[in-house]
C-alpha atoms as a printed R data frame, in Angstrom:
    type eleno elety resid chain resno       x       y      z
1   ATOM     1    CA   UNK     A     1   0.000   0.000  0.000
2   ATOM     2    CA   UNK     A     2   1.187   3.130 -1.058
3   ATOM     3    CA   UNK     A     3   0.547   6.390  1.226
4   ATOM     4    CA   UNK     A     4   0.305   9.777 -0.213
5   ATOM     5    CA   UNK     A     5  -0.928  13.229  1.449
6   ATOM     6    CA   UNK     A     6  -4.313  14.828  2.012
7   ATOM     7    CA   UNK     A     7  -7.243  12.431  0.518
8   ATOM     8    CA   UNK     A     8  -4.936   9.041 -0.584
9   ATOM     9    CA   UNK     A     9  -3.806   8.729  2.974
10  ATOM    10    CA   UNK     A    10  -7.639   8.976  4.174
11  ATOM    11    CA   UNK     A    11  -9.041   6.606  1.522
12  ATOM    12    CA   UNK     A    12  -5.993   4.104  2.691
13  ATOM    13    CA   UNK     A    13  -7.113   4.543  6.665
14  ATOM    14    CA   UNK     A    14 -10.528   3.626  5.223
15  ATOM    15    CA   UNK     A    15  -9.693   0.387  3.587
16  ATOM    16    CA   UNK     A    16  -7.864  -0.705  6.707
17  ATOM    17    CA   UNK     A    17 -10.310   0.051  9.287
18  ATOM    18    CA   UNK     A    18 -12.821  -2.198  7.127
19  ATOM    19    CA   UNK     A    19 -13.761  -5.684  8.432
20  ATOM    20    CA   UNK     A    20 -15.215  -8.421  6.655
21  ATOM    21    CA   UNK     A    21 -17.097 -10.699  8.663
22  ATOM    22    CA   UNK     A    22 -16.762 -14.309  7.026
23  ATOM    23    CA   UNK     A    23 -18.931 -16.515  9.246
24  ATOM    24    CA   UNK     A    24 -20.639 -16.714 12.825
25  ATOM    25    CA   UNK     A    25 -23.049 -18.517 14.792
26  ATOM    26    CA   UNK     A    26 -25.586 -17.968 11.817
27  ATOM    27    CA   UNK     A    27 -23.641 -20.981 10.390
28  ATOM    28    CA   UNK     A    28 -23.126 -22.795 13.557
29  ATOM    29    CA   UNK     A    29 -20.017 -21.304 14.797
30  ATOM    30    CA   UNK     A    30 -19.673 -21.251 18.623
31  ATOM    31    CA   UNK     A    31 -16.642 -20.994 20.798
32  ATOM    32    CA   UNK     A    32 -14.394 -20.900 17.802
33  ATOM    33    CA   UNK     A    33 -10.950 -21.183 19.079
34  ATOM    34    CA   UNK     A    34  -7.531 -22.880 17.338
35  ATOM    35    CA   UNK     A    35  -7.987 -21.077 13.546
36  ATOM    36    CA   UNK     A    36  -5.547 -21.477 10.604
37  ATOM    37    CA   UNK     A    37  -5.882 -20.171  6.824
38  ATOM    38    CA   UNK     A    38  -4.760 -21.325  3.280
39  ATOM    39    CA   UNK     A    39  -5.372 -18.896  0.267
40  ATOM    40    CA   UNK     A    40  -9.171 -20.139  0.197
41  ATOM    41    CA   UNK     A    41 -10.599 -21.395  3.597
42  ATOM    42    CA   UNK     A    42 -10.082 -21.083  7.445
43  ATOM    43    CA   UNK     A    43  -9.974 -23.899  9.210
44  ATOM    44    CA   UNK     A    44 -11.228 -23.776 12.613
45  ATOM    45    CA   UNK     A    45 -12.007 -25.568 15.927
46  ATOM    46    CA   UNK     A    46 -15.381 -25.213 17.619
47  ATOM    47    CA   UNK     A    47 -16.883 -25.598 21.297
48  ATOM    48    CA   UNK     A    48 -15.195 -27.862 23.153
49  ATOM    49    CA   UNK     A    49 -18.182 -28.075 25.974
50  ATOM    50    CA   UNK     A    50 -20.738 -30.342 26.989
51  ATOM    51    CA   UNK     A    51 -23.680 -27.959 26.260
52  ATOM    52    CA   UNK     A    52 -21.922 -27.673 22.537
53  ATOM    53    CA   UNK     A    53 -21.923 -31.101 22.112
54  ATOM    54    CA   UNK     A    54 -25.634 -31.232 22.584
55  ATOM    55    CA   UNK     A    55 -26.278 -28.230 20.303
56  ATOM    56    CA   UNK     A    56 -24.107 -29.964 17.209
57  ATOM    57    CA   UNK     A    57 -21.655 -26.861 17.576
58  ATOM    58    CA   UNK     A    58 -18.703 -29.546 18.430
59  ATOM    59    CA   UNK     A    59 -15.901 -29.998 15.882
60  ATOM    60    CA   UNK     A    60 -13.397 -28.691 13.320
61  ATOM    61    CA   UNK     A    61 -15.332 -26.460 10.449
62  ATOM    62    CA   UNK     A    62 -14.108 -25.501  6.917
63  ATOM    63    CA   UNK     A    63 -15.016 -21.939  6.679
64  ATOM    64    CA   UNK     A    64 -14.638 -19.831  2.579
65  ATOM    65    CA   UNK     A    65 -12.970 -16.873  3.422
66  ATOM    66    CA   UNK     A    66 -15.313 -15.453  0.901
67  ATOM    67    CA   UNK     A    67 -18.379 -16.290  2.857
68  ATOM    68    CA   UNK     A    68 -19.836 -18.769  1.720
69  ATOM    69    CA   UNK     A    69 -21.269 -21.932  3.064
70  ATOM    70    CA   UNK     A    70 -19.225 -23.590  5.969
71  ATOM    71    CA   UNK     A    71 -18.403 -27.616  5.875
72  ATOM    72    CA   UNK     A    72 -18.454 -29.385  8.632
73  ATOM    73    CA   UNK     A    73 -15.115 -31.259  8.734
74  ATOM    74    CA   UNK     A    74 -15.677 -33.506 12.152
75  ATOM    75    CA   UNK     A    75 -18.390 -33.757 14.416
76  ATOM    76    CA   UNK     A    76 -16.704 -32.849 17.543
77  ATOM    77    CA   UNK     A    77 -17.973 -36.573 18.986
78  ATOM    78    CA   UNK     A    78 -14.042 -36.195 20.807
79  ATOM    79    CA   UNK     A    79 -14.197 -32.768 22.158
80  ATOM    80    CA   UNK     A    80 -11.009 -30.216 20.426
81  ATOM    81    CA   UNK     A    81  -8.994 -28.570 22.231
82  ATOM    82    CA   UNK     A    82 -10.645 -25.173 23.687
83  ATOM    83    CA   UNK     A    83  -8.051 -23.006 22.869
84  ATOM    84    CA   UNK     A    84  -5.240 -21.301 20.261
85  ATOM    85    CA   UNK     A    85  -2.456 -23.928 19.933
86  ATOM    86    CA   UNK     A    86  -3.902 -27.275 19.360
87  ATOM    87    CA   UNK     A    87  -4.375 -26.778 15.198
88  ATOM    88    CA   UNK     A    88  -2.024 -26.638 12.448
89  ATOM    89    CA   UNK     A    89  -1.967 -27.141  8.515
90  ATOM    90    CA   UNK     A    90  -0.108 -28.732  5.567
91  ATOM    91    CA   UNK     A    91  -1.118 -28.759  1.709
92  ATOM    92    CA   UNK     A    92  -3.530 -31.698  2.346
93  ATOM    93    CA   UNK     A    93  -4.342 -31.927  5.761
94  ATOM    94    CA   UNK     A    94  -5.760 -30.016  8.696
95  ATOM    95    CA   UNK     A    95  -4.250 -31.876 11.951
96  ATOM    96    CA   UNK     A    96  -5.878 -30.657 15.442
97  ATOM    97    CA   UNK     A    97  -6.025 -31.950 18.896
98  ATOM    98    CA   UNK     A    98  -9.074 -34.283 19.866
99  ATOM    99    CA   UNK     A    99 -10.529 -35.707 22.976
100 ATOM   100    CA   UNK     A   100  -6.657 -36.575 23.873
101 ATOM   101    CA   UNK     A   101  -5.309 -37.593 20.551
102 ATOM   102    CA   UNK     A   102  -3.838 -35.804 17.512
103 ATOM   103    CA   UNK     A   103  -6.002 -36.340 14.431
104 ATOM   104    CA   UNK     A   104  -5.755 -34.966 11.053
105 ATOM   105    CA   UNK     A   105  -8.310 -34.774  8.317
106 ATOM   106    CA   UNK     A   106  -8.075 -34.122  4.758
107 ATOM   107    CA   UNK     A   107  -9.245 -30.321  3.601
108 ATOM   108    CA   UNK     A   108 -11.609 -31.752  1.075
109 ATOM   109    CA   UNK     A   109 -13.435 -34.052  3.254
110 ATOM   110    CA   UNK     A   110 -11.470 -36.663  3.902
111 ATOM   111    CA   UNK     A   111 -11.418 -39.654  6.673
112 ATOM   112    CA   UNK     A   112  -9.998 -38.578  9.742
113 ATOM   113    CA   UNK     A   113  -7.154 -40.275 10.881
114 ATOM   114    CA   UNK     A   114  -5.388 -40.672 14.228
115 ATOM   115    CA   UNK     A   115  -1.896 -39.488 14.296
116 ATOM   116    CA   UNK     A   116  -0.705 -39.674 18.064
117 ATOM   117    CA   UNK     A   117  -2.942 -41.200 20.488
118 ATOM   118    CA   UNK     A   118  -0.573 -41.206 23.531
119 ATOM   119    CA   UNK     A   119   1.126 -38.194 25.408
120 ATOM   120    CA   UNK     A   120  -1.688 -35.672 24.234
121 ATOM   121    CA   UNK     A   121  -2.205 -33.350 26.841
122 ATOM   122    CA   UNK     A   122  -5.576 -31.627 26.950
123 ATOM   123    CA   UNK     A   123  -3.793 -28.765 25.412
124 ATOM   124    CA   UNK     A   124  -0.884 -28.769 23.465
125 ATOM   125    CA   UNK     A   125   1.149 -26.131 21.671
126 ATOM   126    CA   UNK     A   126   1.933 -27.877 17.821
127 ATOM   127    CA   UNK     A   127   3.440 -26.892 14.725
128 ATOM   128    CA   UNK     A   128   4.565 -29.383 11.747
129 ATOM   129    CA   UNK     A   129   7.218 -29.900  9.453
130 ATOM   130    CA   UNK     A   130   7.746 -31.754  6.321
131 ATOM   131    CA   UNK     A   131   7.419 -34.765  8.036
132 ATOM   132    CA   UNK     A   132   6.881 -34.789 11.495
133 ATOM   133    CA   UNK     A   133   4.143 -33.036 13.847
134 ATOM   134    CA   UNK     A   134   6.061 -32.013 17.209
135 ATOM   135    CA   UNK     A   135   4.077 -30.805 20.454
136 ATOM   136    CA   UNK     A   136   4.130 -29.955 24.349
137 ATOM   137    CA   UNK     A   137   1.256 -30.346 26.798
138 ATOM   138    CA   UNK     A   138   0.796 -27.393 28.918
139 ATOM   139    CA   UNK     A   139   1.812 -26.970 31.590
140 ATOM   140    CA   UNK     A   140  -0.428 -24.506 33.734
141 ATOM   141    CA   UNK     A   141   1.944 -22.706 36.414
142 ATOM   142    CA   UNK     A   142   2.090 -19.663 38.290
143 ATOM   143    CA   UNK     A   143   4.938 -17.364 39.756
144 ATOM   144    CA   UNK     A   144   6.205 -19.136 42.797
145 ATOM   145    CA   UNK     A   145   4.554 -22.539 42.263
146 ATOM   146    CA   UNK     A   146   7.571 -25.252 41.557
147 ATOM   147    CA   UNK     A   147   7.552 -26.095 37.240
148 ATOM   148    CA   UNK     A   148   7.507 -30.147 36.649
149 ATOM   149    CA   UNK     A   149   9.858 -30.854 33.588
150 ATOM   150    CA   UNK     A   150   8.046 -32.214 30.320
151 ATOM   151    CA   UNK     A   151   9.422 -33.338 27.059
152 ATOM   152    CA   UNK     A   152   8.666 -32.096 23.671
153 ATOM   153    CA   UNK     A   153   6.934 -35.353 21.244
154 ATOM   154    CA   UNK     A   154   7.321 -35.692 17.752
155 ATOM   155    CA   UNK     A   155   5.599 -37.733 16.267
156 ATOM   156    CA   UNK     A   156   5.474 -39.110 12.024
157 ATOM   157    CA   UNK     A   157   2.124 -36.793 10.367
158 ATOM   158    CA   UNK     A   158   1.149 -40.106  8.827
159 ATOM   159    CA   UNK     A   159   0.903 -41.415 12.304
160 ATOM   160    CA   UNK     A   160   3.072 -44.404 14.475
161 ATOM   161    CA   UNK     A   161   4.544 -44.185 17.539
162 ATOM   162    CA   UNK     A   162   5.096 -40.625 19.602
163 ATOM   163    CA   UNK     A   163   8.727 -40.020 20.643
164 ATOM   164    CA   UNK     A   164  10.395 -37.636 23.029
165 ATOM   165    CA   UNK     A   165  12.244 -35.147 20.897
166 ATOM   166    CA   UNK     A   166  13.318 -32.846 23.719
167 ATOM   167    CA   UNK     A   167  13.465 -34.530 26.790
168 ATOM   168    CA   UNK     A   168  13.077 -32.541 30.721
169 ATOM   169    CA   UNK     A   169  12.074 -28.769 29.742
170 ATOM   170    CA   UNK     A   170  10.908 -26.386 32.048
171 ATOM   171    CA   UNK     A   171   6.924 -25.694 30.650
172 ATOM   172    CA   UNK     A   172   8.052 -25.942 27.254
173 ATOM   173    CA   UNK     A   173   5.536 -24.299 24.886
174 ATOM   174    CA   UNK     A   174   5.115 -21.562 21.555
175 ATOM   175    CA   UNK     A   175   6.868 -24.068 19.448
176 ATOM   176    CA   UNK     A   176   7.964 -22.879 15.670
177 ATOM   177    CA   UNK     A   177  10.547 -25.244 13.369
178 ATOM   178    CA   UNK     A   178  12.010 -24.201 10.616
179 ATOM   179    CA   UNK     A   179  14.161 -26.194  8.554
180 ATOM   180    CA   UNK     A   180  17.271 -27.437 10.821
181 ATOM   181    CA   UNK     A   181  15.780 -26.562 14.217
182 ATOM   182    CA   UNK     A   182  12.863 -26.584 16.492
183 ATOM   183    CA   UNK     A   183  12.204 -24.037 18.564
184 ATOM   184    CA   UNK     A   184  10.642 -23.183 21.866
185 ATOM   185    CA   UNK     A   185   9.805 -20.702 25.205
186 ATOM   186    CA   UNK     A   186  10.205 -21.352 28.438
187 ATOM   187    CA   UNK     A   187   9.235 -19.043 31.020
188 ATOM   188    CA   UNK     A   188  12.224 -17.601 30.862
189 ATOM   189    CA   UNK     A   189  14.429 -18.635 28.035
190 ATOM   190    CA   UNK     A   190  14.338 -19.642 24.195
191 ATOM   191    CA   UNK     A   191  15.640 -22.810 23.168
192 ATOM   192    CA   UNK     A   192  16.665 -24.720 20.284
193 ATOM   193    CA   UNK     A   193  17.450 -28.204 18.940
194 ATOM   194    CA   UNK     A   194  18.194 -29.748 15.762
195 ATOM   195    CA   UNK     A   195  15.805 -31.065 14.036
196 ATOM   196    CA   UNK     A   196  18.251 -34.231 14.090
197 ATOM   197    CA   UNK     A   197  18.314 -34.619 17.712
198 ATOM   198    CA   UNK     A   198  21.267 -33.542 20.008
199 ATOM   199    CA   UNK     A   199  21.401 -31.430 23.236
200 ATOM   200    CA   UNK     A   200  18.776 -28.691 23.408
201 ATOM   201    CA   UNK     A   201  20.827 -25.136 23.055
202 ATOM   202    CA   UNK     A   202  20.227 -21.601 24.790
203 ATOM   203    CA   UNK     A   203  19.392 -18.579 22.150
204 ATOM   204    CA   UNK     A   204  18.313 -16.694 24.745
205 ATOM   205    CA   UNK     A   205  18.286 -16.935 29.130
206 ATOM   206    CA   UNK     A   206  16.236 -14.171 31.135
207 ATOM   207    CA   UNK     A   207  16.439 -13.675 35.112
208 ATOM   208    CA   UNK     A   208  13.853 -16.093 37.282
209 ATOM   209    CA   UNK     A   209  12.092 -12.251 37.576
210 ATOM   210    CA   UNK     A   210  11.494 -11.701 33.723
211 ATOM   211    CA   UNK     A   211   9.114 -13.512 31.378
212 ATOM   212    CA   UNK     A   212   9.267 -15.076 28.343
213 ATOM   213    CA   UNK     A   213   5.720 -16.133 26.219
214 ATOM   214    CA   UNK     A   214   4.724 -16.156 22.679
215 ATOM   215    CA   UNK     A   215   6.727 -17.095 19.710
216 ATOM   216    CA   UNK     A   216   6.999 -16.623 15.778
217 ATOM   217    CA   UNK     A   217   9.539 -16.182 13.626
218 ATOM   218    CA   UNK     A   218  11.360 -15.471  9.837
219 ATOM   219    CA   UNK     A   219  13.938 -16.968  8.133
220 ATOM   220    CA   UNK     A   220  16.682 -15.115 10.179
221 ATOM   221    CA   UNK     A   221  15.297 -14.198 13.402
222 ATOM   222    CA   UNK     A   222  12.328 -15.199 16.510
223 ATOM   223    CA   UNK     A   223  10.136 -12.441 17.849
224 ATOM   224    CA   UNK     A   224   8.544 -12.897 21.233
225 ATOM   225    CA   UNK     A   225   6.876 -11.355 24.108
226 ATOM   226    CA   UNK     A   226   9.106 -10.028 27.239
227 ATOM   227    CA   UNK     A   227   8.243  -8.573 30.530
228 ATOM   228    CA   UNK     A   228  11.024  -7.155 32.611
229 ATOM   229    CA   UNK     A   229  11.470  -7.483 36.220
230 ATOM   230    CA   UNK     A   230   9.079  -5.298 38.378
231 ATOM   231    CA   UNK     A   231   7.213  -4.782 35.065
232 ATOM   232    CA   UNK     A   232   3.209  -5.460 34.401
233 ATOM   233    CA   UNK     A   233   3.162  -5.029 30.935
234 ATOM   234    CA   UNK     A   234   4.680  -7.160 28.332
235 ATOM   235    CA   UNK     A   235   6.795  -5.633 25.335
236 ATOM   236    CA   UNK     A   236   7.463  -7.061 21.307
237 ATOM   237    CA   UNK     A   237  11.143  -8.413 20.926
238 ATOM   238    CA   UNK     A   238  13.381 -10.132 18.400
239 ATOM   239    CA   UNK     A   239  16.143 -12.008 18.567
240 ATOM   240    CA   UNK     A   240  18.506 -13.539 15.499
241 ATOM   241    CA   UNK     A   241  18.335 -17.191 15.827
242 ATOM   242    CA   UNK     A   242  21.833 -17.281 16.586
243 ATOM   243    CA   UNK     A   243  21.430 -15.640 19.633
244 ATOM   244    CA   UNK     A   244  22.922 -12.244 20.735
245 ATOM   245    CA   UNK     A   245  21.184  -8.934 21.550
246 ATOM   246    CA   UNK     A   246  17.395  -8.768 21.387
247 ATOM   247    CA   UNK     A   247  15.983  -5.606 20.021
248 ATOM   248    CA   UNK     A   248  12.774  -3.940 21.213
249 ATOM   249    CA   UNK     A   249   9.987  -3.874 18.307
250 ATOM   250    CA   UNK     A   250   7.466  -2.508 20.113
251 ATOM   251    CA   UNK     A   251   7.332  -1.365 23.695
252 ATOM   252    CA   UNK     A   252   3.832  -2.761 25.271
253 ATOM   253    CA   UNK     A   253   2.066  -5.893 24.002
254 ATOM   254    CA   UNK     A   254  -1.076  -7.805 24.810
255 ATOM   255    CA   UNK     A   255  -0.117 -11.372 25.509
256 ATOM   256    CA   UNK     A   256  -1.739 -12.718 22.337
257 ATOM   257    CA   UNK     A   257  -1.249 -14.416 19.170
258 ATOM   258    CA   UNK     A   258   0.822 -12.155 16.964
259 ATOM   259    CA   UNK     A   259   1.562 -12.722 13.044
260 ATOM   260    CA   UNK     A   260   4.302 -11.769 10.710
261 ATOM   261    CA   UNK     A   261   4.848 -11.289  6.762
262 ATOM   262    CA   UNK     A   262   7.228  -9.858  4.442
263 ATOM   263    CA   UNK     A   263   7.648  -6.868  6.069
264 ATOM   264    CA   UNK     A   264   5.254  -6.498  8.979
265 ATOM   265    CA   UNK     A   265   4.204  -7.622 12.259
266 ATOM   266    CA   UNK     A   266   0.654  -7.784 13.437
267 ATOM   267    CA   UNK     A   267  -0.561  -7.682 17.078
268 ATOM   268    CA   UNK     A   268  -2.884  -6.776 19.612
269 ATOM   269    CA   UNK     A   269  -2.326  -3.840 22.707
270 ATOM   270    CA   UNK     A   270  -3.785  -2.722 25.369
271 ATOM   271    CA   UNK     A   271  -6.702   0.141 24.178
272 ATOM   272    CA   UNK     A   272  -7.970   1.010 28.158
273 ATOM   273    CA   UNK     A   273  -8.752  -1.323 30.233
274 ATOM   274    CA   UNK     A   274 -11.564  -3.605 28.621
275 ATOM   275    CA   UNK     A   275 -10.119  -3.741 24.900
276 ATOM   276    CA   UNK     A   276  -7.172  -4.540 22.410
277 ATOM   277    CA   UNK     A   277  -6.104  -2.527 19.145
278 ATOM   278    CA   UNK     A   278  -5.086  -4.411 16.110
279 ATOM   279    CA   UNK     A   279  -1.743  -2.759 15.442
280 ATOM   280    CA   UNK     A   280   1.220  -3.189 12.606
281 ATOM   281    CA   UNK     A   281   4.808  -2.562 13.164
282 ATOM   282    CA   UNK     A   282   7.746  -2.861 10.720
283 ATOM   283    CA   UNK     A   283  10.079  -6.030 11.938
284 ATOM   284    CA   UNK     A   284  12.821  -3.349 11.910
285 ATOM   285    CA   UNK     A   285  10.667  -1.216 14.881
286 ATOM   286    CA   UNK     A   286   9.729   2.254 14.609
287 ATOM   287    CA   UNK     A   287   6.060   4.021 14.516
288 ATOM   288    CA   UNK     A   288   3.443   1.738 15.463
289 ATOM   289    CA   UNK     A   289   0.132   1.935 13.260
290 ATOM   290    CA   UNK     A   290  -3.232   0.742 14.915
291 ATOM   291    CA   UNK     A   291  -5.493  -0.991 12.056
């Protein structure tokens, strides 16, 4: 988008502050949690309740991101996961976490299929790869309250036997891969392994008093969310995957899912107490825009 002076620059604030509702609970949509997107469809998880099970609003939906009709995908008889982190996407298949097992489903309709049925948490943080679907189960902790170490699964996406990939990690979660390494956040660190096993390495170590949560990342670098000691409010880093020193992208953050491109990064802040902006900042830092 290219931004000129007086009327171009208004006409561009336009377009951006236009929404396009695609679907809601006039198709059947209810609780919609765990969403991902090709260049046609979003894929999404619904309910995840009792009382949605007995309304039919249970399940993984296919959803036209031009509106149209939405395709029921799996009836939700094995409750998803309730929450962001328990979906992901290849070409073919949409692969999502189900009354304690990891199925995956082709995009036009297929069979499901089970893919791990052993060490699936409730929730799980997962991301793929070529060839493998790798995962940890949450671990729900508080400041203060002693962290049990967990491994980090992998597991074949055609399905077989779930191994430990990353054994004894301190509430491993926000996991991204790329193509030599996996990736992950502790509470206070990021860490990395090859993809070919080995000892898990350090790209970044905070204090026991800062935090470390949220994760993406681009061919070069991770971006993440970082709250210093003393400090309430969270703030945008990066860090090159090599380690080093982190740089500051944008100075408070809401503790949400966050999404990158080319040249962008997309998040949510704080907007008073009982609301979050939609914002864009360059991956470089600088002015921060509120869509």
């Amino acid at each position: 988008m290219a931004l000129g002076c007086g009327g171009t620059a208004k006409r561009a604030k336009a377009r951006m502050d236009q929404g396009k509702k695609i679907a809601g609970k006039e198709q059947g949509l209810s609780h919609v949690s765990g969403v991902v997107v090709d260049d046609k469809f979003a894929y999404t998880t619904i309910g995840g309740t009792v009382a949605d099970a007995n309304a039919g609003t249970n399940g993984l939906r296919k959803v036209p991101l031009d509106g149209g009709a939405v395709t029921m995908l799996d009836n939700g008889e094995k409750y998803p996961q309730a929450e962001q982190g328990g979906i992901a996407q290849d070409e073919k298949y949409v692969y999502w976490n189900s009354g304690g097992e990891i199925a995956r489903i082709g995009k036009d309709n297929g069979k499901r299929e089970a893919v791990a049925t052993e060490f699936v948490g409730i929730g799980i943080d997962m991301v793929l790869d070529s060839e493998r679907v790798y995962w940890a189960n949450h671990g729900y902790y508080s400041s203060g309250t002693p962290i049990t170490p967990s491994p980090i699964y992998s597991v074949a996406k055609a399905g077989g036997k779930a191994e430990i990939f990353a054994d004894k990690q301190m509430a491993p979660g926000n996991i991204v891969v790329d193509d030599k390494f996996v990736y992950w956040t502790t509470p206070s660190s990021i860490m990395k392994q090859p993809k070919t096993g080995g000892t898990p390495q350090v790209v970044l170590q905070a204090s026991d008093r800062e935090g470390i949560d949220k994760l993406e990342q681009d061919g070069s670098d991770l971006y993440f969310g970082f709250r210093g000691a003393g400090e309430s409010r969270w703030a945008l880093r990066k860090i090159s995957k090599a380690g080093g020193e982190p740089q500051t992208i944008a100075k408070t953050f809401s503790l949400k899912q966050f999404v990158i491109d080319e040249q962008n990064i997309y998040f949510f802040d704080e907007d008073g107490l009982s609301a979050d902006v939609l914002c864009r900042v360059s991956k470089n830092g600088g002015e921060v825009t509120k869509l």
